[in-house]
N, C-alpha and C positions, 0 to 999 in steps of 0.2 A: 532420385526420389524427391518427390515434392518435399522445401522445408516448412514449408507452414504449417504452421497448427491450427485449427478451429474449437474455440468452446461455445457449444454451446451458452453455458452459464456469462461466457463474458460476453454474447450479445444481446440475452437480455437483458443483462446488467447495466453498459455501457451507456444509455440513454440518461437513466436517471439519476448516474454517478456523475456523468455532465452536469444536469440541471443543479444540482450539490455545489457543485465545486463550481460554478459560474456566478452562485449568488453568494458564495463565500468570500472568495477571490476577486481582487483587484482586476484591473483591465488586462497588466504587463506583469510579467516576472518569471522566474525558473522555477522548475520542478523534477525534482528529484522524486523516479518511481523504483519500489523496491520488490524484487519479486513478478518483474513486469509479466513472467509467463509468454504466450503466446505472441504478445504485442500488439493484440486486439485492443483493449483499451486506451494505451497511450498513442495510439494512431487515428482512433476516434476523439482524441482531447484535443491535439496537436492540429486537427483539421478544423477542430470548431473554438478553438482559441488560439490563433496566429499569433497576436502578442505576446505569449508565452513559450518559450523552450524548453525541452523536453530531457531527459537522460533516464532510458529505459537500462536497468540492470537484472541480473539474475544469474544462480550460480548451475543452472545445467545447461549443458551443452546445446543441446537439440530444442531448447527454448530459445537461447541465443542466434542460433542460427532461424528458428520461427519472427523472432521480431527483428532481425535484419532484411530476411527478405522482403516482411509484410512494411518496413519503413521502404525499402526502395521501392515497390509496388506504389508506395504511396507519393512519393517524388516529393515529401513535404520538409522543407528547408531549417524547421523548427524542432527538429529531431534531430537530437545527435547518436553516432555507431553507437550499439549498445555494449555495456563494459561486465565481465563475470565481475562478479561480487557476493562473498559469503558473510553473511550479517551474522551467522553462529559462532566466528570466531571475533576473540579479543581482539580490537585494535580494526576492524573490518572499515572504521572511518579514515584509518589514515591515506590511501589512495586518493579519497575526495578532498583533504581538508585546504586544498589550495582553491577548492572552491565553494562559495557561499551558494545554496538555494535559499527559494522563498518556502519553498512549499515541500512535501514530503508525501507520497500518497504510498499506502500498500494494502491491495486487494487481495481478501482469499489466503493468506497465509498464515497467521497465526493460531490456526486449529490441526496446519499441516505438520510444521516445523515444531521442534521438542522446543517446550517452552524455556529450556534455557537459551535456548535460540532467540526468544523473544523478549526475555531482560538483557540477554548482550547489546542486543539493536537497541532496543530505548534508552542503555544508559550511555549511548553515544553519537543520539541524533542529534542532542544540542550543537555538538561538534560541527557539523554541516547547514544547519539551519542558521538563517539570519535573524539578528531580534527580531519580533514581531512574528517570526515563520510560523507555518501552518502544519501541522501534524494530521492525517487523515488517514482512518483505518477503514476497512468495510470489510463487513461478513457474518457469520451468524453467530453470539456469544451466550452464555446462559443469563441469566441475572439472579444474583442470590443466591447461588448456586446451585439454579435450576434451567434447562434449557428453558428455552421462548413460547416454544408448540410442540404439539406430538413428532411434527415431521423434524424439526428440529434434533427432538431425544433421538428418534431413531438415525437419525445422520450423527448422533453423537456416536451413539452404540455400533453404527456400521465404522466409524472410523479406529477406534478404539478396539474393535477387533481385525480389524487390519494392518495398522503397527499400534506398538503398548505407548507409543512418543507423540501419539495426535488425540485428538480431542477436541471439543470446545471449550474456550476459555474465558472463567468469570470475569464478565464487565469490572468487577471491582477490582481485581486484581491489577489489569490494563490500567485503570485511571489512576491507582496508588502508585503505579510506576514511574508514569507519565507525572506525577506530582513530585515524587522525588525527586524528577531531572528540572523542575521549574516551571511545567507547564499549567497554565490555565483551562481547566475542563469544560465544554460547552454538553449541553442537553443534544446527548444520540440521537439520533435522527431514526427514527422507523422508515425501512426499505421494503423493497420486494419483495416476496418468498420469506419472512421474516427473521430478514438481516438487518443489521444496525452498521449505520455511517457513523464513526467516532471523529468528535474534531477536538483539538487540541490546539492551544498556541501559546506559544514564548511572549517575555513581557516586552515590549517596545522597548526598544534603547533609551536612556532617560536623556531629557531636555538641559 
């Protein structure tokens, strides 16, 4: 059987998570993706920023196997094998922490994964990240503790009746976390389909 995946949602996505992360981001540097899924996206970065290196990770199998094939299909040198990685458990940074990134991106997951899944991860990305590094979330979140749009509530309601562990999750919540571990909050970016790009960054190393 074929291992690739296709989402739809990650190719219309894919276009204007580039344009994001191209005026954010430096010329050069690593990134660390979390939750890669398919491998649609990080094969679409990786091709349109060559100065940048890649490490797509993810902890189910048959994703692993989707963004392996879709990296050799892509013959692109700027990707590295993709590695399982469970961000839901304590300590999920120590495999990486021999290596510094710049950057951190994770698409589409923390409405999936139970939200202690999503304070484990944040309280140990500083671990991996370089001063300066960049933090980058996308997807749909409430504000105020209200979804964004109708289509929005009803993708909450569909999710939340399909496991009791998913949901959307309040913007405020994400950036008090993200505060906690030392990062600086920038202004959400309005996306597509009315999802929000979050950026974060650690303070520069001091002089």
């Amino acid at each position: 059987m074929d291992p690739r995946r296709h989402s739809p949602a990650a190719e219309r996505n894919k276009e204007p998570i580039l344009k994001c992360l191209s005026d954010m981001l430096g010329a050069r540097g690593s990134m660390l993706e979390i939750a890669s899924g398919s491998g649609q996206h990080i094969v679409h970065l990786a091709r349109a920023m060559p100065k940048w290196t890649f490490l797509p990770t993810d902890m189910d199998a048959d994703a692993l196997r989707s963004i392996e094939a879709l990296r050799g299909d892509s013959g692109l040198p700027n990707i590295s094998p993709a590695i399982h990685l469970d961000i839901s458990t304590s300590g999920w940074s120590q495999p990486l922490e021999e290596q510094v990134f710049d950057a951190m991106l994770c698409i589409n997951m923390v409405h999936i994964a139970p939200w202690e899944a999503t304070v484990r991860w944040l309280a140990e990305c500083t671990k991996v990240l370089s001063p300066g590094g960049v933090l980058v979330l996308y997807g749909p979140y409430k504000r105020n503790g209200r979804p964004t749009s109708p289509g929005n509530r009803n993708f909450d309601s569909m999710l939340r009746q399909q496991a009791a562990h998913m949901g959307l999750r309040d913007l405020e919540k994400i950036e008090k976390l993200a505060a906690e571990q030392g990062f600086r909050r920038f202004e959400p970016i309005d996306m597509p389909a009315n999802n929000l790009l979050l950026r974060f960054e650690l303070p520069p190393e001091p002089r």
